[in-house]
MARLUM-919125 format. One record per residue (C-alpha): residue number from 1; y, z, x. Coordinates in pm, whole numbers, plus 50000, padded with zeros to 5 digits. Each point is the difference from the previous one (the first is absolute). Last residue first. Layout:
residues N
NUM | Y | Z | X
...
This chain:
residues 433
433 | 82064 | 32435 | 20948
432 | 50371 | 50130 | 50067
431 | 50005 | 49780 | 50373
430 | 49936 | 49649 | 49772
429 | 50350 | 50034 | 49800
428 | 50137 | 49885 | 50255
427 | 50264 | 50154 | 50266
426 | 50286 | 49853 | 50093
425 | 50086 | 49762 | 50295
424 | 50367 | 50146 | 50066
423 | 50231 | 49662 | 50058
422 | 49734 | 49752 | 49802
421 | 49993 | 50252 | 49686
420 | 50397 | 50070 | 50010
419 | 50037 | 49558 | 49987
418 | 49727 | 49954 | 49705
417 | 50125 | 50257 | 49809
416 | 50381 | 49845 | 50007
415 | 49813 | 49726 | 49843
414 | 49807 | 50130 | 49701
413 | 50231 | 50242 | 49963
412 | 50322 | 49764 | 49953
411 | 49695 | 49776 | 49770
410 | 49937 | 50329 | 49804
409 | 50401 | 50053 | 49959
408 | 50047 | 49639 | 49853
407 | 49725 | 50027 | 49759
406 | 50057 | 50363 | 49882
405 | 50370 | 49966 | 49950
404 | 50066 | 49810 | 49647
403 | 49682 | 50166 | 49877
402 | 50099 | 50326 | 50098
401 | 50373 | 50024 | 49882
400 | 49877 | 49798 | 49636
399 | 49674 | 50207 | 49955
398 | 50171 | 50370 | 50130
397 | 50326 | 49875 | 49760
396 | 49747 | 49961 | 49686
395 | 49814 | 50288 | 50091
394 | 50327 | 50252 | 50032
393 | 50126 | 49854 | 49727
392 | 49709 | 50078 | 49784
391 | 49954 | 50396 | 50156
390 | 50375 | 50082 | 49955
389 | 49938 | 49849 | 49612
388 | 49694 | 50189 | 50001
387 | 50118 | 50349 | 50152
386 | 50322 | 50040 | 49745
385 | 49873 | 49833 | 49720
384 | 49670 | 50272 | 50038
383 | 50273 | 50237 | 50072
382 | 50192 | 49955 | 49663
381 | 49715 | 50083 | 49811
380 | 49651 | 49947 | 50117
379 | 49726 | 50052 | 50222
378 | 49718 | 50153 | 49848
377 | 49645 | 49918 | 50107
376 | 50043 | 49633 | 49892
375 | 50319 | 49973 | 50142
374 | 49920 | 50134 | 50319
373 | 49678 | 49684 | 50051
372 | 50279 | 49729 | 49917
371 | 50229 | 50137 | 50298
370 | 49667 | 50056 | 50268
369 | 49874 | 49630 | 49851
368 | 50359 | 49831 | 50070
367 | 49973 | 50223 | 50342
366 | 49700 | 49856 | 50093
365 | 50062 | 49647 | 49873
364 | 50363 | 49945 | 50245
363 | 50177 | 50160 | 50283
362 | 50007 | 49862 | 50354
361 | 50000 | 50236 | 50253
360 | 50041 | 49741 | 50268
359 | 50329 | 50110 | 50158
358 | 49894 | 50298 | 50137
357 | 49674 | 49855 | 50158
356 | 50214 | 49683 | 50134
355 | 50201 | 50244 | 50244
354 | 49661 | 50189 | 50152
353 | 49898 | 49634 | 50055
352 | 50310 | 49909 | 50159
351 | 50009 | 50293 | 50217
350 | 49656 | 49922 | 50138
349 | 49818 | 50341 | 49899
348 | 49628 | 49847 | 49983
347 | 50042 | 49779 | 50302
346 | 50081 | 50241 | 50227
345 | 49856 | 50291 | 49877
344 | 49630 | 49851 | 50012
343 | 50103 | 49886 | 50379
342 | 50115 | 50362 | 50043
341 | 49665 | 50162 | 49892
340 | 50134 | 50332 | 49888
339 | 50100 | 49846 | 49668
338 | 50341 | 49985 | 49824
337 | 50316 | 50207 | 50060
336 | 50218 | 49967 | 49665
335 | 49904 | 49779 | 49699
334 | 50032 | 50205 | 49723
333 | 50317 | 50067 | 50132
332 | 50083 | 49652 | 50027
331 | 49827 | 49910 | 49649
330 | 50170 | 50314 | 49864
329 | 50369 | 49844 | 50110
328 | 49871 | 49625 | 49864
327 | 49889 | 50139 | 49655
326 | 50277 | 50290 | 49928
325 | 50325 | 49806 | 50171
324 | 49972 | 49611 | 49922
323 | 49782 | 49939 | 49740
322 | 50020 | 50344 | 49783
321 | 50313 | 50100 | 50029
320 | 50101 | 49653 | 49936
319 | 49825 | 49948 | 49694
318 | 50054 | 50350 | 49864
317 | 50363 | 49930 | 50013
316 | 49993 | 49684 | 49825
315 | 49768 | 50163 | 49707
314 | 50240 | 50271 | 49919
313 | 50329 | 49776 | 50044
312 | 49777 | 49694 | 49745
311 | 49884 | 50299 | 49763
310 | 50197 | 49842 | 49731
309 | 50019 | 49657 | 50101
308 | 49584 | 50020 | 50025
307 | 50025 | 50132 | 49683
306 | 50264 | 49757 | 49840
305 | 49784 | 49657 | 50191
304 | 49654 | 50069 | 49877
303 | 49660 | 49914 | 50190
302 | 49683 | 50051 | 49819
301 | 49927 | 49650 | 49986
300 | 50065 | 49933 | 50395
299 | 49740 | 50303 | 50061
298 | 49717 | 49827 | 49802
297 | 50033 | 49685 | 50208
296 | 49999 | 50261 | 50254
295 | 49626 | 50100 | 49904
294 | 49839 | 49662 | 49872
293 | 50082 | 49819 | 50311
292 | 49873 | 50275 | 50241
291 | 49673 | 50024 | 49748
290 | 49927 | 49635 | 50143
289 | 50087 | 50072 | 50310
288 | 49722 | 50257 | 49999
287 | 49778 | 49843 | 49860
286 | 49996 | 49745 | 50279
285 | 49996 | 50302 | 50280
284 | 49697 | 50133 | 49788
283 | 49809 | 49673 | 50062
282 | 50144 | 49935 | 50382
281 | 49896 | 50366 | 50078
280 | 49608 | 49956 | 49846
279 | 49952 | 49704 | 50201
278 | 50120 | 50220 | 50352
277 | 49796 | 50271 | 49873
276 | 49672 | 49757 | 50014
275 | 50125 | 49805 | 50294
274 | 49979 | 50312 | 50201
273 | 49619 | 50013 | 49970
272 | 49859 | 50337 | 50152
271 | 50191 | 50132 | 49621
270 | 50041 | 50370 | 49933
269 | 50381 | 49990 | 50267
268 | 50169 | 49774 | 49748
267 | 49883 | 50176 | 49649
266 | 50072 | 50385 | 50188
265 | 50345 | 49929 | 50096
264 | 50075 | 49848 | 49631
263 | 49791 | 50263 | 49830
262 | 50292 | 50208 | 50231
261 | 50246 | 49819 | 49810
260 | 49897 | 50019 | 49668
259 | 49934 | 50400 | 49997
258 | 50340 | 50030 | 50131
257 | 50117 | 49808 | 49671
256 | 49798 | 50166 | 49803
255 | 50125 | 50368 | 50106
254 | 49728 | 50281 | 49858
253 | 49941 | 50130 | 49663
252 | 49648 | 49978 | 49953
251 | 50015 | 49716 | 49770
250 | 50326 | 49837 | 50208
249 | 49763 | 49970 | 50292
248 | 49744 | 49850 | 49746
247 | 50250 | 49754 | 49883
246 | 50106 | 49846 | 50327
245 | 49710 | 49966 | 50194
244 | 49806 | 49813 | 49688
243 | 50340 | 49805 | 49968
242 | 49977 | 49858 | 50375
241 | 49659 | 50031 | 50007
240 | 49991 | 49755 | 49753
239 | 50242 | 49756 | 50141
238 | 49833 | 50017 | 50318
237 | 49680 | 49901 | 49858
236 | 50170 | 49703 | 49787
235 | 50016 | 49769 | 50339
234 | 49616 | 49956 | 49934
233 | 50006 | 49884 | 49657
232 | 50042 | 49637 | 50114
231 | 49741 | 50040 | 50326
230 | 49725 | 50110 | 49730
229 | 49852 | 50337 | 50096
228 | 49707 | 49942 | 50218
227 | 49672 | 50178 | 49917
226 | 49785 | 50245 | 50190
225 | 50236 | 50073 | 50300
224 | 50305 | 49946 | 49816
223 | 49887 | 50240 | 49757
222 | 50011 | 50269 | 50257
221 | 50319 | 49904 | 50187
220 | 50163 | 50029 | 49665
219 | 49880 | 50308 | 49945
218 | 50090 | 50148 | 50378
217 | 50362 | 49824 | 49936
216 | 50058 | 50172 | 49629
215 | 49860 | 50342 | 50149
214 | 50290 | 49975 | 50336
213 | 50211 | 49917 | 49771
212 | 49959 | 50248 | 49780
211 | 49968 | 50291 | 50269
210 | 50290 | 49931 | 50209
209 | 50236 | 49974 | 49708
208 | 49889 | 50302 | 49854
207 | 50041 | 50209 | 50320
206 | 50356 | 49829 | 50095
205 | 50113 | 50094 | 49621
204 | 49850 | 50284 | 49907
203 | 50152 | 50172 | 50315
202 | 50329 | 49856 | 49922
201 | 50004 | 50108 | 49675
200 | 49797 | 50342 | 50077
199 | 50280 | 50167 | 50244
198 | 50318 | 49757 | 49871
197 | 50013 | 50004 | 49636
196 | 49763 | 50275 | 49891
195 | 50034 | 50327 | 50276
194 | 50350 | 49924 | 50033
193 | 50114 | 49915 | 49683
192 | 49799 | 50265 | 49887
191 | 50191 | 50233 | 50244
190 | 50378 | 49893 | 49909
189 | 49875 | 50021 | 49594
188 | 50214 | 50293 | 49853
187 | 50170 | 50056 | 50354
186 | 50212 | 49703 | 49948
185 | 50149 | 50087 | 49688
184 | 50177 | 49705 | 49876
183 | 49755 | 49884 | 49747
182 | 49945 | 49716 | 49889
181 | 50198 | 49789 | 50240
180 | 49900 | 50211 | 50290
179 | 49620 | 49897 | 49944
178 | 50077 | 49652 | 49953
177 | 50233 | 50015 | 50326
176 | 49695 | 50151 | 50189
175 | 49747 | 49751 | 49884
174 | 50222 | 49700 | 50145
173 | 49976 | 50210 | 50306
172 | 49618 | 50039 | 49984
171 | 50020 | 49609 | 49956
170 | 50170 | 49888 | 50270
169 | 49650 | 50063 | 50235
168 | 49867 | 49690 | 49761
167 | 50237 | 49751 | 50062
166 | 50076 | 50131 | 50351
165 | 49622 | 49868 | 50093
164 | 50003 | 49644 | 49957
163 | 50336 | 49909 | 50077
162 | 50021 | 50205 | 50333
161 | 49670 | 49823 | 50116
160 | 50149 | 49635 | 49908
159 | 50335 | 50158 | 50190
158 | 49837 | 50113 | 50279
157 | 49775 | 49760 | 50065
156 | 50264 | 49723 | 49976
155 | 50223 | 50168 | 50256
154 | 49686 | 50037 | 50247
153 | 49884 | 49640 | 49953
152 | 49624 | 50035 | 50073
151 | 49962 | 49665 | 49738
150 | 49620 | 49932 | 50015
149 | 49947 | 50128 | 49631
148 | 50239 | 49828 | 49877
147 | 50420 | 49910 | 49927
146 | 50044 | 50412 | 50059
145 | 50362 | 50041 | 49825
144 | 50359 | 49906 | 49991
143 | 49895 | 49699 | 49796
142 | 49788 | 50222 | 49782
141 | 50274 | 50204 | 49919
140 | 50031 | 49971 | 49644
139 | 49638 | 50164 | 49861
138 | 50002 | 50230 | 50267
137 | 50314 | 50200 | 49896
136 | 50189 | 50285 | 50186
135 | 49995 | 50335 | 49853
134 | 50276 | 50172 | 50030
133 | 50150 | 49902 | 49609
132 | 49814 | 50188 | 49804
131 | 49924 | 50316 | 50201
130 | 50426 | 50004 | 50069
129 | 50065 | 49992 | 49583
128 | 49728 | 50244 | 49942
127 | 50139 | 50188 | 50256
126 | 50382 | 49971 | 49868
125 | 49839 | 50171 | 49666
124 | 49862 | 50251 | 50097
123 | 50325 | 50093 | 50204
122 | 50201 | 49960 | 49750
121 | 50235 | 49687 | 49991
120 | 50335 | 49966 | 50001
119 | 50002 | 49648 | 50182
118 | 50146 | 50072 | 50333
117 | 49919 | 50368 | 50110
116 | 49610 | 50008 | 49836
115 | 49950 | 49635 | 50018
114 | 50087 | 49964 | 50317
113 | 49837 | 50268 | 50148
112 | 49635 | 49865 | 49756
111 | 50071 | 49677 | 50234
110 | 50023 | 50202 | 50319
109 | 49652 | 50147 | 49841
108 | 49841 | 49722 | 49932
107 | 50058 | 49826 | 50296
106 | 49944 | 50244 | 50248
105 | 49668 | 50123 | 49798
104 | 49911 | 49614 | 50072
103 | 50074 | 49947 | 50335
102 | 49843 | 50313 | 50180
101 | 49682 | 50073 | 49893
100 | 49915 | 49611 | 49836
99 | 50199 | 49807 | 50268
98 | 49879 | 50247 | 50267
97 | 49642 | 49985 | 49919
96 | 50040 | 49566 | 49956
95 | 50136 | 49993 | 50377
94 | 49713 | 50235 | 50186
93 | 49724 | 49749 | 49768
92 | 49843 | 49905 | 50308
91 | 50041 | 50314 | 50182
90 | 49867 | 50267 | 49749
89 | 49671 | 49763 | 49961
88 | 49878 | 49777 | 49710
87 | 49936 | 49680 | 50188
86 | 50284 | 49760 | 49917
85 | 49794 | 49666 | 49763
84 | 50318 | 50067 | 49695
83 | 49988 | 49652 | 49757
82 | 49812 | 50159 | 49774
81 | 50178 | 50365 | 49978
80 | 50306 | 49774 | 49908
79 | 49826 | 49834 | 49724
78 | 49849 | 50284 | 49855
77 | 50341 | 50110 | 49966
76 | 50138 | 49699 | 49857
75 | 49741 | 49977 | 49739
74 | 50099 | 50302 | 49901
73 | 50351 | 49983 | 49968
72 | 49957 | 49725 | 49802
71 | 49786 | 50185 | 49760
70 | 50265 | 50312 | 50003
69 | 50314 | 49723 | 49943
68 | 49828 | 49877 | 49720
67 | 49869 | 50264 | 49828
66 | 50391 | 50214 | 50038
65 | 50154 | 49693 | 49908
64 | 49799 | 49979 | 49623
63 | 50075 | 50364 | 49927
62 | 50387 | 49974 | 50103
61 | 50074 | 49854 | 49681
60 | 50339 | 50028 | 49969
59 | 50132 | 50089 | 49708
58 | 50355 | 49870 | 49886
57 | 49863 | 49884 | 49664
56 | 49707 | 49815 | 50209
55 | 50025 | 49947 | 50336
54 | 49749 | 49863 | 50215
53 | 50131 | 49639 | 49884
52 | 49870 | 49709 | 50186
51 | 50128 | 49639 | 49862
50 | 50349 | 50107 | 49936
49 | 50129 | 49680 | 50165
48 | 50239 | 50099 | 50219
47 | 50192 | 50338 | 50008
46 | 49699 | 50202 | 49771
45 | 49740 | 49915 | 50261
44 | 49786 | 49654 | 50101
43 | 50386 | 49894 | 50269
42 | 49961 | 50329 | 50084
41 | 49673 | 49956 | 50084
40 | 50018 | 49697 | 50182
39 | 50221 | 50136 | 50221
38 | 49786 | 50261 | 50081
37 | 49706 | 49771 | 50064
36 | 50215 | 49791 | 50246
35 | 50133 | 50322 | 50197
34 | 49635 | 50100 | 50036
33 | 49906 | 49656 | 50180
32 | 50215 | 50127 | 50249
31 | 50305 | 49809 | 50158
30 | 50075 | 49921 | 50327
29 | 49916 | 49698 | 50020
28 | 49651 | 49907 | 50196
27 | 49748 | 50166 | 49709
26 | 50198 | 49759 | 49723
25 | 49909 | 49658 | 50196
24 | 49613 | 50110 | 49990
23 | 50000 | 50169 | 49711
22 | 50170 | 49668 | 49764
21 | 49637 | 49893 | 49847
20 | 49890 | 50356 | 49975
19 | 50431 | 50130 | 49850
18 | 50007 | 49734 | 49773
17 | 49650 | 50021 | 49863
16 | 49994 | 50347 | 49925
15 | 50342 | 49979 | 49824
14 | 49897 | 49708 | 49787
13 | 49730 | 50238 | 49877
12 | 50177 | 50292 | 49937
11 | 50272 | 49757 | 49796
10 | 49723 | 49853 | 49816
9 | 49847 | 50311 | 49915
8 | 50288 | 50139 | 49908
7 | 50059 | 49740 | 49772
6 | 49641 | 49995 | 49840
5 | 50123 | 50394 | 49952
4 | 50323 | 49861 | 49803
3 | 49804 | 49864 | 49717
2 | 50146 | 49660 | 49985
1 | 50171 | 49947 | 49654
């Protein structure tokens, strides 16, 4: 009998090559290639053939999800801070500050509302829920988000800049539900929390990030001088400061997934040579579609029709609190006003832009890491089936909904940009150098 890991290899493998030899008729429907993994999955998990089984007895092992999802995560982040070439000034990045200061707390805690009035929840406990699902996902949205580094698009910097960083600023929130779960005390551990999870976290995290990559480019740049690194290996540097970033942050405590990003920032603006960052993006942009694939495939497996029935009212309402009233109603508050500069305003806050930020919070690896991360520290019981199975569907509609809509939506952008930008001759990104 066939061992049935030489099967999922050959079903992982006839995947790959369906969806590279069929990308460039797939990327003109309107369909993601996310849908197609996901289908795949299920088709891999326990309603198909049984080939992927994360549960065992009943047990779900949420061990082996939680190191996925956190190494595609990332990869994704580092990604994100690779493709961004805005100089680092107030102004430039005015739409990502109110995104992450305004947008997220506004999601999480309208969703932590619903949770705590809706779905019988504590309050601990509806936060942890809201801190999961907020964050929108980089690893998905890459159609929605900067194509390069020479795309200025001000929708697509937002939302590639909004990806990289509310992955990691979720996290004192996600930290606040574990707390509350444990104990129900706030006052107990209200002031470490502060002091630990968001004061040094954050801190740790943008200084660490700075500083290793920042050391792995001046080292690099060193031995280059005296001896070239082989042009194969090369594309592996990123890669390494990728982890090296990651882990030490997480040594000292700090957020690894800020610390990732801004090594991204730093990597792209250490090099004279743009093709250098611009090699090192197409490499970890590879892996990371590769890791995509791995990571929902994952997600179809885990899938099961009774508790998604049972939670099906809980999880519905969520869904459409969630896409159409909490995201899009903070993204237009989030959104109010603009910049002084009127040209800067103009195109910025074009109602159709400020429209397509509410509906693009796609949901996806971040909060599959966030869910498998609260288990581990203690989620459990009839709220961990609670939050998960509201947390599953939630993905699973967010990659159906978002791929169906991205495609056509981006190309209504696209076009109706075009027309507001000839009418009111906007601003570039050129007058924030």
């Amino acid at each position: 009998m066939v061992d049935s890991y030489i099967i999922d290899l050959l079903v992982i493998g006839s995947l790959l090559l369906f969806v590279t030899l069929l990308s460039g008729w797939i990327s003109r429907l309107p369909l993601s290639f996310a849908i197609i993994y996901l289908i795949v999955g299920i088709l891999l998990g326990p309603y198909g053939f049984g080939l992927i089984q994360l549960r065992r007895a009943g047990v779900f092992n949420a061990e082996v999800l939680e190191r996925l999802a956190e190494f595609v995560v990332i990869i994704s982040v580092f990604s994100c801070g690779l493709k961004i070439v805005r100089p680092l000034k107030f102004r430039a990045w005015n739409i990502t500050t109110r995104l992450i200061v305004f947008l997220m707390p506004i999601s999480i805690f309208g969703l932590a509302v619903v949770g705590k009035l809706f779905l019988g929840m504590d309050w601990g406990e509806a936060i942890l829920l809201g801190a999961i699902l907020a964050p929108t996902d980089p690893v998905l949205a890459s159609e929605v988000q900067l194509s390069d580094t020479n795309d200025k698009d001000e929708l697509r910097f937002g939302l590639t800049s909004e990806g990289g960083l509310n992955d990691a600023l979720a996290f004192p929130f996600v930290y606040f539900g574990i707390h509350a779960l444990k104990d129900n005390n706030w006052n107990n551990w209200l002031k470490q929390w502060v002091a630990v999870d968001i004061i040094w976290a954050i801190a740790a995290g943008v200084v660490m990030g700075f500083i290793v990559a920042k050391a792995v480019v001046w080292i690099e740049k060193k031995i280059q001088n005296k001896h070239r690194v082989d042009e194969i290996m090369e594309d592996f540097i990123a890669l390494g400061t990728i982890l090296l970033t990651y882990s030490l942050t997480e040594i000292v405590n700090g957020y690894g997934f800020l610390a990732v990003f801004i090594a991204g920032l730093v990597f792209q603006r250490s090099y004279g040579n743009s093709e250098k960052p611009l090699a090192q993006l197409e490499f970890i942009e590879r892996l990371e579609k590769l890791l995509e694939v791995g990571t929902i495939l994952i997600l179809g497996t885990i899938l099961l029709v009774k508790p998604m029935l049972n939670y099906a009212s809980q999880s519905l309402l969520v869904i459409v609190l969630l896409f159409l009233v909490i995201r899009p109603v903070g993204a237009w508050i989030s959104t109010i006003a603009g910049n002084s500069r009127k040209a800067y305003r103009r195109r910025t806050w074009y109602s159709g832009t400020r429209l397509l930020f509410g509906w693009f919070g796609i949901r996806g690896v971040g909060s599959l890491y966030y869910l498998s991360y609260a288990f581990g520290k203690g989620l459990k019981g009839e709220i961990g089936e609670q939050i998960s199975w509201i947390t599953y569907t939630t993905i699973v509609v967010s990659v159906i909904v978002h791929g169906i809509t991205s495609t056509p939506l981006m190309n209504w952008y696209e076009r109706n940009l075009a027309k507001h930008e000839n009418s009111s001759s906007p601003a570039t990104i050129d007058e924030f150098q």
